[in-house]
C-alpha positions in Angstrom: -4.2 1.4 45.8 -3.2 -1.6 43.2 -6.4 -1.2 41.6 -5.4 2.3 41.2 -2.1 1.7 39.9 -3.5 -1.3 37.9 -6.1 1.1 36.6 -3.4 3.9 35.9 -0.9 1.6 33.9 -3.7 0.6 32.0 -4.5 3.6 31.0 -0.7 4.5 30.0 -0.5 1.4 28.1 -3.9 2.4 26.1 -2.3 6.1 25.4 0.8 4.9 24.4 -1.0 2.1 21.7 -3.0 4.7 20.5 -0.2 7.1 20.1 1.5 4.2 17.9 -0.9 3.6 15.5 -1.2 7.3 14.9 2.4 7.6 14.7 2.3 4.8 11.8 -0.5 6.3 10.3 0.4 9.7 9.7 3.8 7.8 8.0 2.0 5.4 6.1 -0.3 8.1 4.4 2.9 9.9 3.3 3.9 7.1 1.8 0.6 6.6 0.3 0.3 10.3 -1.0 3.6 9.4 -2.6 2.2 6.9 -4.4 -0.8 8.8 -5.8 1.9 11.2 -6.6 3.8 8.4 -9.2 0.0 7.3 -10.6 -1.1 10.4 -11.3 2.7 11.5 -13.1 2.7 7.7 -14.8 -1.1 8.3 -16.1 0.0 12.2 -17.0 3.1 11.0 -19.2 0.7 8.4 -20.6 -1.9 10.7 -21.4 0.4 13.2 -22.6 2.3 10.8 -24.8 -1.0 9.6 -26.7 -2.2 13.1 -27.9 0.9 13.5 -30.1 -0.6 13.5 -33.6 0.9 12.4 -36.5 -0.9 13.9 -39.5 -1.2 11.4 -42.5 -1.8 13.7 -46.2 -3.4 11.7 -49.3 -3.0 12.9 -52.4 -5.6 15.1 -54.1 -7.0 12.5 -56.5 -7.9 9.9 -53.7 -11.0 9.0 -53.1 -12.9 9.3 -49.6 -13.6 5.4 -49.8 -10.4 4.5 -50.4 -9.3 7.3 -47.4 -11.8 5.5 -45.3 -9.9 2.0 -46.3 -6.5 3.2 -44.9 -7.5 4.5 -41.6 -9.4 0.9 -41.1 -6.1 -0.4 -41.7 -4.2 2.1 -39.3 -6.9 1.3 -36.7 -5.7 -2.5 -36.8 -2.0 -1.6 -36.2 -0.7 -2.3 -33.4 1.7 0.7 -32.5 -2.5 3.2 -33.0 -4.3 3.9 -30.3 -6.6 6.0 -32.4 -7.7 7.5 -35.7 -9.5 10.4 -36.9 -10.6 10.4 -40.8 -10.4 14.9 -41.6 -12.0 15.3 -44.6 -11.5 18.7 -47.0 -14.7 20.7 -45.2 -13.8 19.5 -42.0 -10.2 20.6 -42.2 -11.2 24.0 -43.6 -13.6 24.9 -41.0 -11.0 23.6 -38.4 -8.6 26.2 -40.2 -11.4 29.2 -40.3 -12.0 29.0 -36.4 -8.3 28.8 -36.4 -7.6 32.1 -38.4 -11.1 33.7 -37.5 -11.9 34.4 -41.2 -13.2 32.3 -44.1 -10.3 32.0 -46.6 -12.1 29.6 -48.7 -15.2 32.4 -50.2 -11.5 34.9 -50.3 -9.3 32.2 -52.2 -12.6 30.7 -54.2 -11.7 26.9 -53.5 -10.7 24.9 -50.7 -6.8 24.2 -50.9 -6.9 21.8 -48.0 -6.2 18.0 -48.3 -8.1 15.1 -46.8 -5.9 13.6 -43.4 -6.0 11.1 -41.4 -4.9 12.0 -37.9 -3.4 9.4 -36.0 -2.8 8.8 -32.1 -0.4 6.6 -31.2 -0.1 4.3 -27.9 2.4 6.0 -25.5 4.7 3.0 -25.7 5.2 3.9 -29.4 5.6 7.8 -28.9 9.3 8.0 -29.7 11.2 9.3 -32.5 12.1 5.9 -33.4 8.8 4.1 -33.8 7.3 7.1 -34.9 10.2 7.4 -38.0 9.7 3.5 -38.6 6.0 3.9 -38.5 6.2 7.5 -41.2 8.5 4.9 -43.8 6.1 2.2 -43.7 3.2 4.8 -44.7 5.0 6.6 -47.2 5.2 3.8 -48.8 1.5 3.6 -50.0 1.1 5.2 -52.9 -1.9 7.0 -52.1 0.0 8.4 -49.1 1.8 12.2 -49.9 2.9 13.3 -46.8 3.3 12.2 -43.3 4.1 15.4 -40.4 4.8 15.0 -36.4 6.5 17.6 -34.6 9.8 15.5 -34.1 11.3 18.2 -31.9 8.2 18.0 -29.3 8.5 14.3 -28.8 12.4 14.3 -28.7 11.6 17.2 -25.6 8.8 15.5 -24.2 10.5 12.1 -23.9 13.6 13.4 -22.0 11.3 15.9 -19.6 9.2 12.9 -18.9 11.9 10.8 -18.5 14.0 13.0 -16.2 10.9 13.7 -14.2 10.2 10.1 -13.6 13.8 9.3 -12.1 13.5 12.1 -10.0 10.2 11.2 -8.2 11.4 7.6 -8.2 14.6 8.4 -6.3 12.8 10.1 -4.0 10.1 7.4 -3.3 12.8 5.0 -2.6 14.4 7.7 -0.1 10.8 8.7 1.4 10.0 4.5 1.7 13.3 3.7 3.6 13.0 6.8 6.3 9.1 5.7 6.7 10.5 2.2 7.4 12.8 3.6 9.7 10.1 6.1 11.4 7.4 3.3 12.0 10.7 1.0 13.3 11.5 3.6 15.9 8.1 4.4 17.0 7.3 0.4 17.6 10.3 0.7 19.4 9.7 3.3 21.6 5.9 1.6 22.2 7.8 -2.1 23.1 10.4 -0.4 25.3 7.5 0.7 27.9 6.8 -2.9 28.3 10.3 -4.1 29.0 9.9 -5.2 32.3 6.7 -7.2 31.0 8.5 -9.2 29.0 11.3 -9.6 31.0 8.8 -10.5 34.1 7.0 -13.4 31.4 10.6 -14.8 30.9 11.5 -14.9 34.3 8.6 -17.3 35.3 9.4 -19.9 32.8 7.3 -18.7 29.4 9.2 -19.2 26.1 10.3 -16.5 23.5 8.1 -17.8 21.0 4.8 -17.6 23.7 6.1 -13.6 24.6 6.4 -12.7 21.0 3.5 -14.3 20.2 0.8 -11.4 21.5 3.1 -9.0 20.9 3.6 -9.5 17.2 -0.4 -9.7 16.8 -1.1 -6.4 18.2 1.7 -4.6 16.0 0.1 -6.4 13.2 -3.2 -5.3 14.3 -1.8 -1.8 15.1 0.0 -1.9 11.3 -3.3 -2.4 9.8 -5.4 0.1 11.7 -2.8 2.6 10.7 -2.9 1.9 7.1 -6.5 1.9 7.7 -6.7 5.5 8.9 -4.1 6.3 6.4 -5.7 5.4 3.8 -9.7 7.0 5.0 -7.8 10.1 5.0 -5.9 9.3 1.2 -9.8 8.5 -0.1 -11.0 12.3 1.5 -8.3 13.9 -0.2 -8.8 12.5 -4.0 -12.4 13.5 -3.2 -11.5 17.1 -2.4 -8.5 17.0 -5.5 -11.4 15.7 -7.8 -13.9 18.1 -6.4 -11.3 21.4 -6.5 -9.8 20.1 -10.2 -12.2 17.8 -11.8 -9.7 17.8 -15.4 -7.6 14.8 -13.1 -10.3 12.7 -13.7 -8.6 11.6 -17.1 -5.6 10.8 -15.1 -6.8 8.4 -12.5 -7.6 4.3 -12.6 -9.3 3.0 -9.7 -7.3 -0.4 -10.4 -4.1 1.6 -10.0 -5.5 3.9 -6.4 -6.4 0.0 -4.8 -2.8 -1.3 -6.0 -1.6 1.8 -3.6 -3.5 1.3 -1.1 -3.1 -2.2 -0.7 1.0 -1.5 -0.6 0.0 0.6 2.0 -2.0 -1.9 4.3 0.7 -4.8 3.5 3.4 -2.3 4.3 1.9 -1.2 7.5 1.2 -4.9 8.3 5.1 -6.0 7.6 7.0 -3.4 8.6 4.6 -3.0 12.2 5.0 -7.2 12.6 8.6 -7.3 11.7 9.7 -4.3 13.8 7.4 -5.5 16.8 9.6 -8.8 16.8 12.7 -7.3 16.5 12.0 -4.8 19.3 10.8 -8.1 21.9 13.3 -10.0 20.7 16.1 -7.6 22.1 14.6 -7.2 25.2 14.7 -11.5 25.6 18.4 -11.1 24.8 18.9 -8.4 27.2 20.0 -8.8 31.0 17.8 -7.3 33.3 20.0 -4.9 34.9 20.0 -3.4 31.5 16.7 -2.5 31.1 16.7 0.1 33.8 19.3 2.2 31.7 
């Protein structure tokens, strides 16, 4: 019979541990989906930031080599990213696809400029550096005309920005109920051992020996949950990149470990601390209280 009922609580005890690190799985791979969520919206506004163009006209009489000299010189600016040298027959055959029609053999000479288009780093994709940057050019002689669409980036900033509030209030929000989710369901899994604890205290052990084992397996419990969490995060940018392969250019591999090592040192803290919260207030407690 007390094998039986040894053999049964066992059992119980294994269910309910299970259960846990389910429990902080399942939370913990919210808050890692989260996360992808910000990475791939910071790489988007990146990536959408550094294909603004800013189209650099030289006058007619330049020559290509000295063209060629001022996009080397762009290149070692700080603010560029990246340069594009468009020469006369590039830019009309860019403006034939364009219009579907050659207006070149219609008008009998090619009208078109040489350019040199220029991508700048997103830090520098404002109105502001991008003015500061137009007045520095213009003042090279050989430079005749310098066009961004202002109104784009002044749109594009504030969407961005806006947009990147939002899903920042809402990962602080998401992060404080999953604390509070993985605190309650530590909680709930300490609370069927009650009368353990309170048994080990009653024969003499100290707090610091009943934490002790406690605390290791909600440690150990943390970190298979961020575990699971985070097989189940790695299967689903395999299935995102497999269904749309275009967010490729969005992702860094350095930026998908950083999240899913907040994830395991999340699931290890907030498991740990919330284990030794939960035994610690059943040490304080009286034992007539534990039967309420």
């Amino acid at each position: 019979m007390e094998e039986f009922e040894a053999s049964e609580s066992a059992t119980k005890t294994k269910s309910i541990y299970i259960s846990t690190v389910f429990g902080i799985a399942m939370v913990l791979l919210m808050v890692g989906l989260l996360g992808l969520i910000l990475v791939h919206a910071s790489n988007l506004s990146k990536y959408v930031k550094e294909n603004i163009v800013v189209n650099i006209f030289v006058d007619e009489s330049a020559r290509e080599a000295d063209v060629l000299q001022l996009q080397h010189q762009l290149e070692n600016n700080p603010m560029v990213k990246q340069t594009q040298y468009v020469s006369k027959e590039l830019a009309a055959r860019n403006l034939q696809k364009d219009l579907g029609e050659d207006f070149v053999k219609f008008l009998g000479y090619n009208p078109l400029s040489q350019s040199v288009d220029v991508y700048l780093k997103a830090d520098y994709a404002n109105n502001k550096d991008i003015t500061k940057f137009k007045d520095e050019l213009l003042k090279n002689p050989m430079v005749k005309e310098v066009k961004y669409q202002q109104s784009l980036v002044d749109k594009m900033n504030a969407n961005l920005t806006s947009i990147t509030l939002v899903i920042f209030a809402f990962a602080i929000i998401f992060v404080v109920v999953s604390v509070g989710l993985i605190n309650n369901t530590i909680r709930l899994a300490i609370y069927s051992q009650r009368f353990l604890i309170k048994s080990m205290q009653l024969v003499g052990a100290t707090r610091s020996f009943i934490r002790k084992p406690f605390i290791l397996y909600g440690i150990w419990h943390g970190l298979l949950g961020a575990l699971i969490a985070i097989i189940i995060l790695m299967g689903t940018l395999y299935t995102a990149n497999k269904t749309l392969p275009e967010l490729v250019v969005l992702q860094s591999y350095a930026e998908f470990g950083l999240v899913f090592l907040v994830v395991i040192g999340l699931g290890i803290f907030i498991s740990g601390f919330s284990t030794y919260l939960a035994v610690s207030k059943f040490l304080r407690s009286k034992t007539i209280s534990l039967y309420r």
